[in-house]
N, C-alpha and C positions, 0 to 999 in steps of 0.2 A: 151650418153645424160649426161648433166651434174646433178651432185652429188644433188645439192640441189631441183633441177627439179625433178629429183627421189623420194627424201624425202617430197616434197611438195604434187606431185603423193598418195604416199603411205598412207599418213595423212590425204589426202582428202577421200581417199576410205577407210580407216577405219573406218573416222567419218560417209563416207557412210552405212556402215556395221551397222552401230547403230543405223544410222534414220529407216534402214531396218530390223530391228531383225535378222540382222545375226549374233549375239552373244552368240546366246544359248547356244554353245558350240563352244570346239575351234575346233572340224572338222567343223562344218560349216561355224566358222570364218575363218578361215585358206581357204576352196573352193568359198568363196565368194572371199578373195583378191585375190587368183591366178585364178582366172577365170576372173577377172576385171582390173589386172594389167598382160602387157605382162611380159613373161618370161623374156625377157633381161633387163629389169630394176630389176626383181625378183633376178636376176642373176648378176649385177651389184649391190647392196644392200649386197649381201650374200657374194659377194668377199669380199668387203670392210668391212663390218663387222665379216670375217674369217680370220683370223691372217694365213701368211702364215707360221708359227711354227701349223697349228694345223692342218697341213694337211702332209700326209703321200711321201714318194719318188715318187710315182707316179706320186702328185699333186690333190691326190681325199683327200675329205674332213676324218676324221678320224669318227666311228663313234659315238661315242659322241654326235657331232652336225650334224643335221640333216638340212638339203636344206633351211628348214623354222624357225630355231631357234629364229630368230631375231622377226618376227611374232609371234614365242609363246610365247615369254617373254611379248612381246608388249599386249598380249590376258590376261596371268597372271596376269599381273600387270594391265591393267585398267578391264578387268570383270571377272574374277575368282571371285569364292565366296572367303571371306576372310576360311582361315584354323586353325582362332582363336587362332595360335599361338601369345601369347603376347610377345612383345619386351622388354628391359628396354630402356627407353626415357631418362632416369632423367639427363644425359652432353649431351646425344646425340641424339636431337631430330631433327638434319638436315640428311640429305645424304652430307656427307662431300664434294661431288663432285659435284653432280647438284643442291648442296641448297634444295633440294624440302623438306619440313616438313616432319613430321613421320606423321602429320595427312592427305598427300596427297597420302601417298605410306607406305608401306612395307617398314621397314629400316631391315636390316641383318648385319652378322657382317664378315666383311672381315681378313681375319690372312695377314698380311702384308707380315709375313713369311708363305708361303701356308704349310699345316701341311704336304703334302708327301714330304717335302724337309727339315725337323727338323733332323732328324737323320742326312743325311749328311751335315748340317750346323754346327751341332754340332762333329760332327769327324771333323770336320776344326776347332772347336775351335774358329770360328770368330763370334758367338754370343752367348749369354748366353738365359739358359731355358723361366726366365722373356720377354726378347724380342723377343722370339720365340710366346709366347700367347700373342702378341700385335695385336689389331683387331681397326680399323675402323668401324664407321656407315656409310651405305650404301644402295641403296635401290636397291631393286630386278633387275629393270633393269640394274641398274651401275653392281652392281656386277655382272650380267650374260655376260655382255659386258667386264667385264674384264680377267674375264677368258679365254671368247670367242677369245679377241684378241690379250691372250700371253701365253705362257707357265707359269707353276708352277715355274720351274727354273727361266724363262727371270723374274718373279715378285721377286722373292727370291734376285736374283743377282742385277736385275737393278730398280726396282720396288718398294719398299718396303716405300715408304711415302706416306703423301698427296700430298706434292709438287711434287715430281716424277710421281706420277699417274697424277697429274693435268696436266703435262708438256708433258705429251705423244700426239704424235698426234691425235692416231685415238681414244684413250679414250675422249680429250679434244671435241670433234668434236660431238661423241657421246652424252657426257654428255651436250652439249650447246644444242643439239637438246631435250632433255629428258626435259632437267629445264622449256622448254618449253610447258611442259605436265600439265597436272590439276590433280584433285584428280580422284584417284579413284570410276569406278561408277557415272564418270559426263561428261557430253558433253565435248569434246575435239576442243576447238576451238583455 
């Protein structure tokens, strides 16, 4: 089935999930969509949003990320109660990637250089401590999608901007589909 037909799918039956009070939690979100959308689009979603760096010699997923991750993030982020962590806004009050405000999402702060690859960035000597703590704003979803769909290293080595990140495919792809999200706690239309 094709890709956007998928995500079309998926967007309808969540917005479903909310006219229905299936929100309450993310087990019940999570059993209302895999009970309302077939597996193979469940399973086509979850390929493409699993980088295949994050999965093991066999070809199974690592565990980490779980069958539904792309769904939990998606639960997080528009109905989890907020966890009242405050953010700083004051340069950076977009998600540098899907544009969406800090007042529509969760912004976070992405290390451009992911911190398990500092040490040996630095025994190579090809960046210094300062641009090792260089962090982007971000919001929950982008960031979970970027991890989801590269290694620490592949971000280190080939990753490490905005324009790099914006030029990627499956990040580009993801975050067009996300800019298209609303706030938090509001009908998703």
């Amino acid at each position: 089935m094709d890709f956007e037909v998928c995500v079309a799918l998926v967007e309808d039956t969540i917005d479903l999930a909310e006219e229905e009070g299936q929100i309450g939690s993310q087990e019940i979100f999570l059993n209302f969509i895999t009970e309302n959308i077939p597996e193979e689009i469940l399973s086509q979603l979850n390929d493409t949003f699993l980088s295949s760096e994050l999965r093991d010699s066999d070809g199974d997923e690592k565990e980490v990320y779980s069958h539904n991750a792309f769904l939990i993030d998606v639960y997080q982020e528009r109905f989890a109660e907020d966890d009242g962590e405050e953010e700083d806004h004051e340069n950076n009050d977009i998600c540098v990637l899907c544009l969406r405000p800090w007042t529509h999402c969760k912004l976070t702060r992405h290390h451009v250089y992911p911190k398990e690859t500092h040490t040996y960035l630095l025994k190579r000597a090809s960046h210094s401590k300062e641009d090792l703590l260089t962090t982007i704003a971000v919001c929950r979803l982008c960031h979970n999608a970027i991890h989801r769909f590269h290694s620490n290293k592949t971000l280190a080595e080939e990753l490490y901007s905005i324009p790099l990140l914006k030029n990627d495919e499956k990040i580009a792809s993801f975050c067009k589909w996300v800019s298209k999200q609303g706030s938090r706690n509001s009908k998703m239309k």
